[in-house]
Structure formats: C-alpha cells, structure tokens
C-alpha positions in Angstrom: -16.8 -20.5 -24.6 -13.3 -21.3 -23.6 -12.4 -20.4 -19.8 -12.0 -17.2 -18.3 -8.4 -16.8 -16.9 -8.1 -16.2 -13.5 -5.2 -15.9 -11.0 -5.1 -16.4 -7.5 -3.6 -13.7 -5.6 0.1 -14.3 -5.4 1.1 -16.2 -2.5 4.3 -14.7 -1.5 4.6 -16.8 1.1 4.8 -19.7 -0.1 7.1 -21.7 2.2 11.2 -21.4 1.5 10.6 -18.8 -1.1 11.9 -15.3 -0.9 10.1 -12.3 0.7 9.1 -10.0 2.6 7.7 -9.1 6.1 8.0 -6.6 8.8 10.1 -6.3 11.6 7.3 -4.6 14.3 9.2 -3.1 17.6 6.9 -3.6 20.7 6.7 -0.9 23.2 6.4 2.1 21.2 3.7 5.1 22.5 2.5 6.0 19.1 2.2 10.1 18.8 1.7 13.0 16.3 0.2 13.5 13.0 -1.1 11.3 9.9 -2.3 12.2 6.9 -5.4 9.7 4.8 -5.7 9.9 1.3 -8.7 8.8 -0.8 -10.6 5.4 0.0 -9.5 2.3 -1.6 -13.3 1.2 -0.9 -14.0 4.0 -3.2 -11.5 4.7 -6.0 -11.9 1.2 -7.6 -15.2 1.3 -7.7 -14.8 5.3 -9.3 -12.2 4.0 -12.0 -14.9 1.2 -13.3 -17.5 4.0 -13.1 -15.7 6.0 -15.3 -16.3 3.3 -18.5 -19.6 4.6 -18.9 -18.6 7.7 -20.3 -16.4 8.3 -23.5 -13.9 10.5 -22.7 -10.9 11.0 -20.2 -12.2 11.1 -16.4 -9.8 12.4 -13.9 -9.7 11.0 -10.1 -7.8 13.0 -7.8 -6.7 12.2 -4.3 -6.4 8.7 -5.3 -3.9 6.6 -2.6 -1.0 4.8 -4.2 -1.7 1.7 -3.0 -1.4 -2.1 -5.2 -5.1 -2.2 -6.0 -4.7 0.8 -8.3 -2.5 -0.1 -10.9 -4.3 -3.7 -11.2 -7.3 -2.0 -11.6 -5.9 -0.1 -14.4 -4.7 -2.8 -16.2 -8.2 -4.4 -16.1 -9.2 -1.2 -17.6 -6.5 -1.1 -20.3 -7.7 -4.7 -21.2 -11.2 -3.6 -22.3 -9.9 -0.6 -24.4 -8.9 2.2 -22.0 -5.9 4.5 -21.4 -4.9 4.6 -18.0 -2.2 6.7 -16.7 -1.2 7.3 -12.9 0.5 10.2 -12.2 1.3 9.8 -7.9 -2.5 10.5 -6.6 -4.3 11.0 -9.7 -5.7 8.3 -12.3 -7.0 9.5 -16.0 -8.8 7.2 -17.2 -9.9 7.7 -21.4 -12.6 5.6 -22.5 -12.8 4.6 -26.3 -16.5 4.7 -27.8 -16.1 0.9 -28.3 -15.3 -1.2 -25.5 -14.3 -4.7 -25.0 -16.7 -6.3 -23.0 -14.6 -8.9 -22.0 -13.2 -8.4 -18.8 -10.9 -11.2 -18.6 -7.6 -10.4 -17.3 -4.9 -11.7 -15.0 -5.2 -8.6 -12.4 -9.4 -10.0 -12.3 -7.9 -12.6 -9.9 -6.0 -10.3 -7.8 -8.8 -7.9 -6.5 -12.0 -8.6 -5.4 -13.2 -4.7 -6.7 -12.7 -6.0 -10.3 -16.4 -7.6 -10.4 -17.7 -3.2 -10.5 -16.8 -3.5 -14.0 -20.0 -5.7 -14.5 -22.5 -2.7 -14.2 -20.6 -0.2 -16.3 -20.5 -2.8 -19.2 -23.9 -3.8 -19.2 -24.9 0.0 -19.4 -22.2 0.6 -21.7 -22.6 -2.4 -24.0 -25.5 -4.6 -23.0 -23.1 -7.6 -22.8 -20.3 -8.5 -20.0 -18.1 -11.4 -19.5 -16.5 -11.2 -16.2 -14.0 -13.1 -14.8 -14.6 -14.0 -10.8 -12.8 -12.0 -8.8 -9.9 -12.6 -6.8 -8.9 -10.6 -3.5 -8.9 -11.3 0.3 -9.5 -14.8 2.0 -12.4 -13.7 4.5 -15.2 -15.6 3.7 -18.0 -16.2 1.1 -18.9 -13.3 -1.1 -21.0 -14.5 -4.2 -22.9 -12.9 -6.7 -26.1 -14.1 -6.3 -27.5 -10.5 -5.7 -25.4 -9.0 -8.3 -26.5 -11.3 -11.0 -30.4 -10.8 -9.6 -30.7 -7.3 -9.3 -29.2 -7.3 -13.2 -31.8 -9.8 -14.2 -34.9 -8.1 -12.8 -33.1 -4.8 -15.1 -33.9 -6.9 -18.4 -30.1 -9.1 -18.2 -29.4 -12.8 -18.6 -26.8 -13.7 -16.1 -25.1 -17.1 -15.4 -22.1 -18.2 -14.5 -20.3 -20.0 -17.0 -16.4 -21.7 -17.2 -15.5 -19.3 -14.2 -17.1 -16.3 -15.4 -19.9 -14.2 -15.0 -21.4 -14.2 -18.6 -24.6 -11.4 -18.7 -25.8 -9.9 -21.7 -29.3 -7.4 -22.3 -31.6 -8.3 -25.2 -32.5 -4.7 -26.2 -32.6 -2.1 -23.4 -32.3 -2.2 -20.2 -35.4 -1.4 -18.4 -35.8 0.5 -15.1 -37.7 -1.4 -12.0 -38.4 -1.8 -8.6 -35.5 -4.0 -6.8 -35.3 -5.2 -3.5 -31.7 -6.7 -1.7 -32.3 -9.2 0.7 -28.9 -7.8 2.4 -27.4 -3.8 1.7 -24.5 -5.3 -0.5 -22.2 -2.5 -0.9 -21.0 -4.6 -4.4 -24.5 -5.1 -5.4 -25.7 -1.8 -5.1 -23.0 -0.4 -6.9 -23.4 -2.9 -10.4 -26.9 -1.8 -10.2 -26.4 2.0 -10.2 -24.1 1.5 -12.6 -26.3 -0.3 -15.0 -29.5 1.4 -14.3 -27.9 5.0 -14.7 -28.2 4.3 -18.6 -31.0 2.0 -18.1 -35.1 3.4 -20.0 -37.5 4.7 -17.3 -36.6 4.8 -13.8 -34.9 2.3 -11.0 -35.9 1.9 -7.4 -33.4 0.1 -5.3 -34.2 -0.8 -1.9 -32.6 -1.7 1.1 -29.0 -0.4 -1.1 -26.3 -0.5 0.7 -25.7 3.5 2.8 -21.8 3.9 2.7 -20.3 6.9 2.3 -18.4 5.4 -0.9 -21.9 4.6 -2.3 -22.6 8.4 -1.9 -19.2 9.4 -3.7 -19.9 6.8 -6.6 -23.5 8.4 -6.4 -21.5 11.9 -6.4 -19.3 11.4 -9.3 -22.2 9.5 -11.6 -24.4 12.9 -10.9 -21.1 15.1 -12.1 -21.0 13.2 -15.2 -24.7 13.4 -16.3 -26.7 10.9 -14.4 -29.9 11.7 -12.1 -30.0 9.6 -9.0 -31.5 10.4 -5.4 -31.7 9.2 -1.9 -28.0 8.0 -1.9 -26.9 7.3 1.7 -30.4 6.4 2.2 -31.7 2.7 2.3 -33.6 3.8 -1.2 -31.9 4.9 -3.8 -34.2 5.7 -6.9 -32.2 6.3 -10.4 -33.8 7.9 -13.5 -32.3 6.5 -16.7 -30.9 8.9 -19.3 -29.2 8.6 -22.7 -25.4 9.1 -21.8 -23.0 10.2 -19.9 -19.9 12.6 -19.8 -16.3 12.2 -18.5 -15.6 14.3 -15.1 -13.3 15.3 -12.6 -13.8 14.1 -8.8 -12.0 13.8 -5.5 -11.7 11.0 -3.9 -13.3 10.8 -0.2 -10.9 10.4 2.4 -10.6 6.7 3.6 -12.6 6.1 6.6 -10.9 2.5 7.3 -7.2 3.8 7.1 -8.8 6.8 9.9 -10.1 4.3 11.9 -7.0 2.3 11.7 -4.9 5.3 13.2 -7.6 5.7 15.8 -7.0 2.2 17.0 -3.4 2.3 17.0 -3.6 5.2 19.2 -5.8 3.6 21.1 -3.7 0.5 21.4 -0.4 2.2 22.4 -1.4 4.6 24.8 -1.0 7.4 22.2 -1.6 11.0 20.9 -2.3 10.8 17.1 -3.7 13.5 15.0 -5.8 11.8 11.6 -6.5 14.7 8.6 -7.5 13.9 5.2 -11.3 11.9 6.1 -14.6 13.1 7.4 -15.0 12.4 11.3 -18.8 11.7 11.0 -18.3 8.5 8.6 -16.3 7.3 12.3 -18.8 8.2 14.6 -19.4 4.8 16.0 -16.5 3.8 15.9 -14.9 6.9 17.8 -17.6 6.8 20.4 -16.4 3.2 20.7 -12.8 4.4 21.6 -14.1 6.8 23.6 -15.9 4.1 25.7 -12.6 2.4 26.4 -11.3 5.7 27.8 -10.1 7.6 24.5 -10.2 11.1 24.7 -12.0 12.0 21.5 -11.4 15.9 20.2 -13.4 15.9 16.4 -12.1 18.6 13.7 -15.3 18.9 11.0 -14.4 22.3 9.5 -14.7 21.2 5.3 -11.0 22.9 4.8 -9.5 20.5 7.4 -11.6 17.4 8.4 -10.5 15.1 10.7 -10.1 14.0 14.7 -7.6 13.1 17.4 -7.1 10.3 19.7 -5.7 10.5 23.2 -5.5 7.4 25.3 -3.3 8.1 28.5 -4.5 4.7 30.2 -4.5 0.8 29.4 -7.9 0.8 27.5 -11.1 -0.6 29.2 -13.1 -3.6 27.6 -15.4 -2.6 24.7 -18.0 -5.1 23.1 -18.1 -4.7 19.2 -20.5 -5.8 16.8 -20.1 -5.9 13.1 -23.2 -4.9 10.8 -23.5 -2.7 7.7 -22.7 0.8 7.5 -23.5 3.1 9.6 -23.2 0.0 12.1 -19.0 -0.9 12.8 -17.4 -2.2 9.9 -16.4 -5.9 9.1 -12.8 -4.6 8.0 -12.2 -3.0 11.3 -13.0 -6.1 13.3 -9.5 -7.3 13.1 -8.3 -3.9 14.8 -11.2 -4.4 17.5 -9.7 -7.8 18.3 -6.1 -6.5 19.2 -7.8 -3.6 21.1 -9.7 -5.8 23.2 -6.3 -8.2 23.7 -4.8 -5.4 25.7 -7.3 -4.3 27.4 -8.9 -4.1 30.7 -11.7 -6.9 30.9 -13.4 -9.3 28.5 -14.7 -8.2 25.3 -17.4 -9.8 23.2 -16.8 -9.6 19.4 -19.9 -10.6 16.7 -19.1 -10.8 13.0 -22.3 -10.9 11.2 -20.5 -10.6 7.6 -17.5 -12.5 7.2 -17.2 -15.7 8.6 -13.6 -16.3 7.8 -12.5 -13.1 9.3 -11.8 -14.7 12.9 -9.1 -16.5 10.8 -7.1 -13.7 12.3 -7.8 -14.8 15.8 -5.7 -17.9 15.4 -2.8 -15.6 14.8 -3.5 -13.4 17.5 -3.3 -15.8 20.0 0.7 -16.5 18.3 1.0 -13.6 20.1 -0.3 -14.3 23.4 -3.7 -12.6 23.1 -6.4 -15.2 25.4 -9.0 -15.1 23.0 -11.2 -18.0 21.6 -14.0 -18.1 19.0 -17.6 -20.0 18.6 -19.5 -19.7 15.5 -19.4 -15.9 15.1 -18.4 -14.6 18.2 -15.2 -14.0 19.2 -14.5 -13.9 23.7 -11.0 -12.0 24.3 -9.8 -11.7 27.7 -7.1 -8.6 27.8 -3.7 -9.3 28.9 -1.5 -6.9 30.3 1.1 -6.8 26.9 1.7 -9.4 24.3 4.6 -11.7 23.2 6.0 -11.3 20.6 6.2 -14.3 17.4 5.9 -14.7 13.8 2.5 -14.5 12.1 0.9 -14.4 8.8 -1.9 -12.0 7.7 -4.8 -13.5 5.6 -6.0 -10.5 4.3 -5.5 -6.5 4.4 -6.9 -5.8 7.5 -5.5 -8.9 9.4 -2.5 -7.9 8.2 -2.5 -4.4 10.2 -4.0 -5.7 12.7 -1.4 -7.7 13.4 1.3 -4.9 13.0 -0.9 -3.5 16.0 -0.4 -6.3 18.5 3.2 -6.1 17.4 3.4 -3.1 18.7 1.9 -3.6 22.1 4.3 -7.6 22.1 7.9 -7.5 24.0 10.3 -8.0 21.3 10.1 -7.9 18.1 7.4 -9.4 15.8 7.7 -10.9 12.5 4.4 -10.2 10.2 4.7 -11.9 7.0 2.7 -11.6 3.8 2.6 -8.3 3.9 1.5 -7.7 0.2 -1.5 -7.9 1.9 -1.1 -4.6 3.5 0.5 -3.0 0.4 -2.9 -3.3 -1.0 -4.8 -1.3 0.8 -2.3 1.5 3.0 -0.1 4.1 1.3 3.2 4.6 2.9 2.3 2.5 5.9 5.6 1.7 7.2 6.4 5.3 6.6 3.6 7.1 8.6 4.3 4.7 11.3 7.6 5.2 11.9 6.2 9.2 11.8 4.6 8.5 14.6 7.4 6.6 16.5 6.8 3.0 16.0 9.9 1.4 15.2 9.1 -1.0 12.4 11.3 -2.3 8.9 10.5 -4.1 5.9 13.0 -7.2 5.6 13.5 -9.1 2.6 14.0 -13.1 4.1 12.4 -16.8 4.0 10.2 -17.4 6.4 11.0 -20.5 8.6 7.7 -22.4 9.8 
C-alpha cells in the first residue's frame, strides 16, 4: 500500500517568514458580556458522525472557527457534500463512501481520527491517515484500535496509517478502557451503533460532548444508554437516518472567559453554555475569591464572574471529566502567576502541556516544573515579551498573561488560537482589552 499523506500543521512561524501575531495591551479590567457558540470538542466529532447516515444532516450553532472547514474537506474527500453557511454545517452523505480517509486537512487536526468509527460501521473497512493537531504530548491509538478489534476489526498501523477492516459484521461485546478516552469512546459508539447484538463500554469517557454525540446518534436512529455515565451500553440496529442537532455550547471557550475575568480583576457575563458542565471549575474561581452568580434557566444558560481583588492561590489538578480539564490547565497556570500565594498544578494527561510554562516565565511568571507538577509563585503583574503558543490553549493563555504584563506583549503563532475561538480578538476587545492582529516577522 503506498503511504498515507499526511501534513504537519503549518508552521507559520517559521523563523523570517511572514505572519501574524497579536499585539496584547496589559492593564486592561476586562468587563461586560460574551457570547459561546457550539463546542469545537463537539462539532468535529458530530460532522464525522453524520457519515453513518445517507442523507443531508444539519449542525446548527456550529462556531466558525479553522477546525471546521478542514474537517469538511476530509469529509468531501470520502464522498460528501459539505456546505458552511456562517454557524451551520450540512453535511450529505452519498450511499457509497470512500473509505479512504487520506487527505491533506488529516494532518492538520487531531479530531480527523472520529472518522475511523463511522467508516467501519458504514463500510467495514477504513484507512486513516494519523492525525495531525496540537503539540501536547502522546496521544496514540492503542485503545482505539483495541476496542475496534474486540468488535470483530483487524487494525494495524501500516505506512502511516491506520488500516482496519471487518470480516463480515461487526459484532456487539463487552469492552473495557484502561483510561475514559474521550477519542476512544467515541470510534467505538460510532462503530458499535451499526454493529449485530449489543455493546457494553466500560469506563467510557463522561463528557458532556460524549452525551451530545450520544444525543444526536439517538435523533438519527440509534439506541444507546447510560451516556454521561462510566457505562455506556449500545444496542446495534440496521441503519441510520440524517438529522438536525444543535451544537452544545462550548464549555472550554466558558471557562476561558471565566478565567480572564478572573485574571484581570473583571466583571464578565458568559451566555451561550451550560454552567453545570463548569462546576468545578467555577467553584475553583470562586476559591480564589471570584464572585460566582450561575444563570441555568434552558432559554438562557450561562454565569458571571466578578473578581474585585488580586486572586488568592488555588491548587489545580487535571483528571478526566467531571475532574478539571487538561485544556484549561494553561489558563490555571496564568491565574496562579498573579496571584496571591503559591499554587500547585498536576497534569495527569498531557505531559507536554507544561511546554507552556517555559513561555510563561518570558513573561515574568516564577514558576518551575518537575515531572508533572507545575509550582508557581504569584507575582504582583507580569512583564511583558514575545512568546509563542504551542498549541490552542497555550496560545490564549498566553493572551491572558498579556493582559495582566506592563507593556505590550507579542503572542505569535496565533493560528493556533484561530482554531479553536470564534471572533477572539473581537469579543475581547468587547470586553475592553486592547489587543490587534499584526501582520510582521518575528525576530528571535
């Protein structure tokens, strides 16, 4: 078999080449309103759900973010129509697909790999190129691939692929995860929801975009319970229909606006996501002296943060869901660099994440790492400097210490941030940051 192509993610800042970064004003009290769309952790996943069904499927409150329109194209290269119009995605499926997913947008984004469970239930065959996306640390397959096998599939990976194919059927069983992999427990639902007989998966991963996948694959024809629940037990049936979903509201860009509030001594309003998904984490602000007031009426969800005082010295400890999130560790980090007191930071996921720590301390933050813990010492305010983001959430969290550095901070590779937040230099100048995207070289 001839190699799978594959594409790293564009390195846009590649030293002396053209592009572009933020300009990030410190000193700014961050205050008013902000709306959040629909997840990013979620509509990728929905838009590769959405090949097990012939038909058009509609996604609605869809964020207009990079990851999107890659996705679509990876779609399009198996057969589909995709069309984006602003926050909604049709997606029509053709009764044959390609299996082969193969294209240059698999490098780009690490969602690509949930097109592996919708083609083995679609066509009992998948090749898969391995996915691209964010420099945090070791993700394999391992569990994906295992999970698939126990359902009847021959997996391997082969000339940078992941090449899995059924003989016959696909048979339901029982399948334990050593670890709730949020990826894992999605390419099995996805298979097993066409699967004979019925699928027990336990330990699954409990995220509230498992239970919208789980949602939208119910609206469409499938029979699945206990999702958002460590077992989640899917009886096979014969097909499924096209649908039309909403997309939740995206927890992580909530969070994100809590913490800057936090972080600047602000007032900030967040509608648009459920407050409950943020329990921990808000109960975390409110620990370092937030004033926490939660709206959870279903015509208008959301909460409001209200710091009036330099924030007090929190411990955070990532784990899965409903335990605080990997991706908002980087947001902890510049929290606990302003902040009154030491903080203890353990990432049990990632390892690569405290890559971002290195660049924190750019801008004067007294933190240092061993194995995976981080110790950060807050200081009074920041300095500010350049500094590159590795990843999405690096990247905004570095946009945060910007905003709490004197002077003005330079935050380059922000294609990085592009992926994941709609309009995120516009909602934060809405709130009174004073921030600009700058086209330039960046001088290192």
């Amino acid at each position: 078999m001839a190699p799978c192509f594959s594409l790293v993610p564009e390195q846009a800042a590649s030293w002396g080449a053209v592009t572009e970064h933020f300009d990030v004003h410190g000193g700014a009290r961050l205050e008013g309103e902000v709306d959040v769309v629909g997840a990013k952790n979620s509509v990728l996943k929905l838009m590769a759900a959405a090949l097990l069904a012939e038909g058009t499927t509609t996604l609605t409150n869809c964020p207009e973010i990079l990851d999107v329109p890659l996705m679509a194209d990876v779609l399009r290269s198996l057969g589909c129509e995709v069309g984006i119009d602003r926050d909604s995605v049709m997606i029509s499926t053709p009764a044959e697909l390609n299996h082969r997913a193969d294209s240059a947008s698999m490098g780009k984004l690490r969602a690509s790999v949930c097109v592996l469970g919708p083609l083995i239930g679609r066509c009992k065959r998948a090749v898969v190129a391995l996915p691209g996306g964010d420099a945090i640390g070791s993700r394999p397959l391992d569990m994906h691939q295992n999970g698939l096998r126990q359902l009847g599939v021959h997996s391997e990976i082969a000339h940078g692929c992941v090449v899995a194919e059924a003989n016959g059927s696909l048979h339901g069983t029982q399948i334990w995860l050593d670890f709730s992999s949020v990826g894992a427990t999605e390419n099995i639902l996805t298979a097993a929801v066409l699967a004979e007989g019925t699928t027990v998966v336990d330990n699954a991963a409990r995220e509230p975009e498992i239970i919208d996948l789980c949602t939208m694959l119910t609206q469409m024809g499938a029979k699945i319970e206990g999702a958002g629940t460590s077992t989640i037990t899917v009886h096979g049936v014969d097909a499924l229909q096209p649908t039309t979903h909403r997309v939740i509201g995206d927890r992580i860009v909530g969070a994100t606006w809590a913490f800057a509030a936090a972080i600047t001594r602000g007032d900030v309003r967040v509608h648009g996501v459920n407050p409950h998904h943020l329990d921990l984490v808000l109960e975390k602000l409110r620990t370092a002296g937030a004033e926490i007031t939660v709206f959870d009426d279903p015509s208008e969800q959301g909460f409001r943060v209200v710091q009036r005082d330099r924030p007090t010295a929190v411990d955070f400890v990532t784990l899965p869901y409903p335990g605080f999130a990997t991706d908002l560790q980087p947001f902890a980090i510049a929290l606990s660099a302003i902040a009154d007191g030491t903080s203890m930071i353990t990432e049990n996921l990632f390892e690569a994440r405290f890559r971002f720590v290195e660049e924190m301390v750019r801008l004067g933050a007294d933190a240092r790492t061993d194995g995976h813990h981080a110790v950060v010492r807050g200081v009074e305010r920041l300095s500010s400097a350049p500094v590159w983001a590795s990843d999405i959430r690096a990247g905004v969290g570095l946009v945060l210490g910007g905003l709490c550095a004197d002077g003005i901070t330079e935050v380059w590779d922000v294609f990085h941030i592009d992926r994941g937040y709609p309009a995120f230099v516009e909602n934060l100048k809405s709130l009174g940051a004073v921030i600009e995207r700058v086209h330039g070289t960046p001088q290192r």
